[in-house]
N, C-alpha and C positions, 0 to 999 in steps of 0.2 A: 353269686346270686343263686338261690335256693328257690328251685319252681315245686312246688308239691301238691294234689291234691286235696280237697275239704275231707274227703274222708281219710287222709296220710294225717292230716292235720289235727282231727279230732280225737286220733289216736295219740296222737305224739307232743300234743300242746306245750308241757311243761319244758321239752329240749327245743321245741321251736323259738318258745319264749328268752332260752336263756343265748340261744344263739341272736336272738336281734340285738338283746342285751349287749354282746360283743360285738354288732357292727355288722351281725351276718343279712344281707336284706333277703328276704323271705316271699315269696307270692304264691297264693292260695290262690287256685285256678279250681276250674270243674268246666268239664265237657269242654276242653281247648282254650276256656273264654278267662283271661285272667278278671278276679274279683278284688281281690285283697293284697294290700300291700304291709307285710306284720315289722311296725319300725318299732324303737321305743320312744317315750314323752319325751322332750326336752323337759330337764329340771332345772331349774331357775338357781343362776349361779349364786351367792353372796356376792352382795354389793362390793363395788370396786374401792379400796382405798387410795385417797389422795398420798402420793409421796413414796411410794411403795418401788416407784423403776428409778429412783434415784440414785446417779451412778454409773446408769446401765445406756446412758447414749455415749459415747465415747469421738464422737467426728457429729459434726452437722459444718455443710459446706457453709459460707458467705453470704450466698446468696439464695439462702434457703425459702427465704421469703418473698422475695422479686420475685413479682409476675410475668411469666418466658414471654417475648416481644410477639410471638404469633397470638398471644389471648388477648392482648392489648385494646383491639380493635372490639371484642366483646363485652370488655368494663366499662366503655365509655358514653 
């Protein structure tokens, strides 16, 4: 975590930006009081295709679907 001041920050924007970019979390403070928190946007994945992890489970127990006897009392 990166604490920096607004005037470290108005100098330095374009590295600040590229470190949130990578995960760095950033906070823009002034006079002790933190302000800002510099993350980047979530971008909106492509939609998920059906059929895609086919293959890829290899074990599911038996009783993958039974509902364990302690939630019992909950279903009913």
């Amino acid at each position: 975590m990166l604490n920096i001041t607004v005037a470290d920050a108005q100098a330095d924007l374009q590295r600040l930006i590229s470190l949130a970019m990578q995960g760095e979390q950033i906070i823009i403070s002034d006079d002790g009081n933190h302000h800002v928190l510099l993350q980047p946007i979530a971008t909106e994945s492509s939609p998920r295709r059906l059929g895609t992890g086919k293959g890829l489970l290899v074990y599911m127990a038996d009783d993958f679907d039974k509902t364990p006897d302690e939630f019992q009392e909950h279903i009913e």
